[in-house]
Kinemage of the C-alpha trace (Angstrom):
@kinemage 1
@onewidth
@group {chain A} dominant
@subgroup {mainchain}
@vectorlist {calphas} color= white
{ca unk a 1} P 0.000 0.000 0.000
{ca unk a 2} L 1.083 3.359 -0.937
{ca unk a 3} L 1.266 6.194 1.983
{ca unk a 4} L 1.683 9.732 1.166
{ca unk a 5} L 3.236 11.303 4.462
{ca unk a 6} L 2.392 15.005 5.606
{ca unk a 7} L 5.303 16.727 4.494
{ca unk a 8} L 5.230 14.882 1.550
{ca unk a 9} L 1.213 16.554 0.675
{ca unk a 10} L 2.789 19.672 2.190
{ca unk a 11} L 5.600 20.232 -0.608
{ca unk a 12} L 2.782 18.651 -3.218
{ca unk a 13} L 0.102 21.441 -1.972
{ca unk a 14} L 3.145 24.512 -1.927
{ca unk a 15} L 4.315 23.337 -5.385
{ca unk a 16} L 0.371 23.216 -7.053
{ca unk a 17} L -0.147 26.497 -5.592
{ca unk a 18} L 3.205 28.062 -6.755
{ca unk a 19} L 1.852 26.288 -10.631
{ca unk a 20} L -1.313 28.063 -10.661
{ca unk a 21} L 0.215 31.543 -9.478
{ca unk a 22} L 2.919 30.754 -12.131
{ca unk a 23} L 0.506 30.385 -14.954
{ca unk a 24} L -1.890 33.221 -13.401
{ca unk a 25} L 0.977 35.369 -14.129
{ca unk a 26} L 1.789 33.962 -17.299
{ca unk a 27} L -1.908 35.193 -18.190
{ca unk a 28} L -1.770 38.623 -16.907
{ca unk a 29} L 1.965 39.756 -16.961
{ca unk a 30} L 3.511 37.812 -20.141
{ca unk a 31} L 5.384 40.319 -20.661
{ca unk a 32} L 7.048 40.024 -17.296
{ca unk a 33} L 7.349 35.930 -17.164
{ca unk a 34} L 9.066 36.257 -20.428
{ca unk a 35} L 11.719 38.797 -19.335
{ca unk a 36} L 12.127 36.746 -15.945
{ca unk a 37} L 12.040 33.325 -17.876
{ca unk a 38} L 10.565 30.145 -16.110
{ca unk a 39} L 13.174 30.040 -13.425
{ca unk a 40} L 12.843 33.828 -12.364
{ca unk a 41} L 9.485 33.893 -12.056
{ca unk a 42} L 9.569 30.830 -10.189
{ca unk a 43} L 11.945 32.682 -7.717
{ca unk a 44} L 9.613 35.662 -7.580
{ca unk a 45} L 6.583 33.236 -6.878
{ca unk a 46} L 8.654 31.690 -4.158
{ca unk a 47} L 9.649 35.033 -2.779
{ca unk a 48} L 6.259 36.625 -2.997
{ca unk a 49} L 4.810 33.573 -0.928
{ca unk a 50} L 7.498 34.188 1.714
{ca unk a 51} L 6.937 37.916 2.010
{ca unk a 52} L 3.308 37.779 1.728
{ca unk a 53} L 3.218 35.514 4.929
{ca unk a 54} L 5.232 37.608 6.970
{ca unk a 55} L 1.924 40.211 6.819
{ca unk a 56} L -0.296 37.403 7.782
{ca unk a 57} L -1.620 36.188 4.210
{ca unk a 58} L -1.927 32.383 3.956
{ca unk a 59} L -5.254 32.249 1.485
{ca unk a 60} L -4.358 31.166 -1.981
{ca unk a 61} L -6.252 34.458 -3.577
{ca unk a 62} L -4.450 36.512 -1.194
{ca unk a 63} L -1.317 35.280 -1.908
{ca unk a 64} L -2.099 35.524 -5.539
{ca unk a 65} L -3.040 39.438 -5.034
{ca unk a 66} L 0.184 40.449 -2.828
{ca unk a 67} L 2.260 38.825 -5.909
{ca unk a 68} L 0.018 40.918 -8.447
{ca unk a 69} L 0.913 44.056 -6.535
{ca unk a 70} L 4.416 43.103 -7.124
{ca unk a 71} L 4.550 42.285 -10.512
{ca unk a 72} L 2.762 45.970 -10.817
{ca unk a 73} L 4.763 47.812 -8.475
{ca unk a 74} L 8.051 45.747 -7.629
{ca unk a 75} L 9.599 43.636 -5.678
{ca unk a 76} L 9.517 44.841 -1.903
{ca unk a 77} L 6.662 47.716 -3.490
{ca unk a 78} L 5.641 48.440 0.217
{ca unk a 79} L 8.717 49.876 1.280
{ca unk a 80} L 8.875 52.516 -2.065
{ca unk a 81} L 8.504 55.715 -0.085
{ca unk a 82} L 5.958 56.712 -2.969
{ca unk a 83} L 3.796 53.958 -1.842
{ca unk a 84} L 3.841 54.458 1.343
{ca unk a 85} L 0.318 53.674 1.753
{ca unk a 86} L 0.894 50.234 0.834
{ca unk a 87} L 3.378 49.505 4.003
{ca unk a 88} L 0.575 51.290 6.137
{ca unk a 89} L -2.094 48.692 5.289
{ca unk a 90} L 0.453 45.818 5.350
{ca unk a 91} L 1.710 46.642 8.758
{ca unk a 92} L -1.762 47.371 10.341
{ca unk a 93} L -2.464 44.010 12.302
{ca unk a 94} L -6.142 45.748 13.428
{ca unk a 95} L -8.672 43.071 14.294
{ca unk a 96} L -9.994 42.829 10.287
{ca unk a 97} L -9.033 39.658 8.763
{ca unk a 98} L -5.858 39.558 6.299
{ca unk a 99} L -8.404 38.965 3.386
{ca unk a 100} L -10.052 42.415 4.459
{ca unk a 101} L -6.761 44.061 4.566
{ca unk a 102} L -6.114 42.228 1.391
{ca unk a 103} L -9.089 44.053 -0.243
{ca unk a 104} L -8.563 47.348 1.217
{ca unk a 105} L -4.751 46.927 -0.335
{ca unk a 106} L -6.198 46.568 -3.240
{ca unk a 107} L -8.584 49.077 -3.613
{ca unk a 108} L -5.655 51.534 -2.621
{ca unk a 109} L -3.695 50.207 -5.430
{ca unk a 110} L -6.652 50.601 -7.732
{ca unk a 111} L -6.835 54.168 -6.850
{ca unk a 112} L -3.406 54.648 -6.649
{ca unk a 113} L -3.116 53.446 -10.415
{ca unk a 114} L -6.051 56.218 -11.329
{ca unk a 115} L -4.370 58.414 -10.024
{ca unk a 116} L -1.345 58.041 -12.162
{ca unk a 117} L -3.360 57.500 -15.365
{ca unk a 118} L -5.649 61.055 -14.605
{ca unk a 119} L -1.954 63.139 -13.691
{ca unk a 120} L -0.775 61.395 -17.496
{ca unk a 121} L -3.662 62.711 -19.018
């Protein structure tokens, strides 16, 4: 009889979720996959996963959405002084849940992004 141990569906689980970010990206930043090639973005999923943790995200979609943010604004994007607002939400541990301040870091980066595009036009 075959027996999958824990740590063995551990490193399966991390590795499907680090496939599906992978080809997420591959969907909505080609351009950005293609300049990192496979093994880059790999890196950046892994990295992204490990930095997204240390602000309390462990969800898949939230995971997902903290390494959108950095394929849009850069790697370590919430310490850019000009996004300061980002590192404010990160590093607020209030009682919401991390998929609230999830959502409210994305709606900041929504309006964030207006605000570029109506000071271009």
């Amino acid at each position: 009889m075959l027996r999958i141990r824990k740590a063995q569906m551990k490193a399966l689980e991390k590795e499907q979720l680090e496939v599906q970010i992978r080809a997420h990206l591959a969907e909505c930043f080609p351009q950005h996959c293609e300049a990192l090639g496979p093994a880059g973005t790999r890196e950046a999923v892994r990295y992204g996963i490990e930095r997204a943790r240390t602000y309390g995200f462990e969800a898949e979609s939230d995971l997902c959405q903290y390494i959108d943010l950095m394929f849009l604004f850069g790697q370590d994007f919430e310490e850019a002084p000009e996004l300061a607002w980002a590192g404010e939400i990160l590093k607020d541990r209030s009682p919401e849940s991390p998929g609230d301040r999830m959502r409210r870091l994305f709606e900041a980066a929504v309006r964030h992004l207006r605000q570029l595009d109506e000071a271009a036009e």
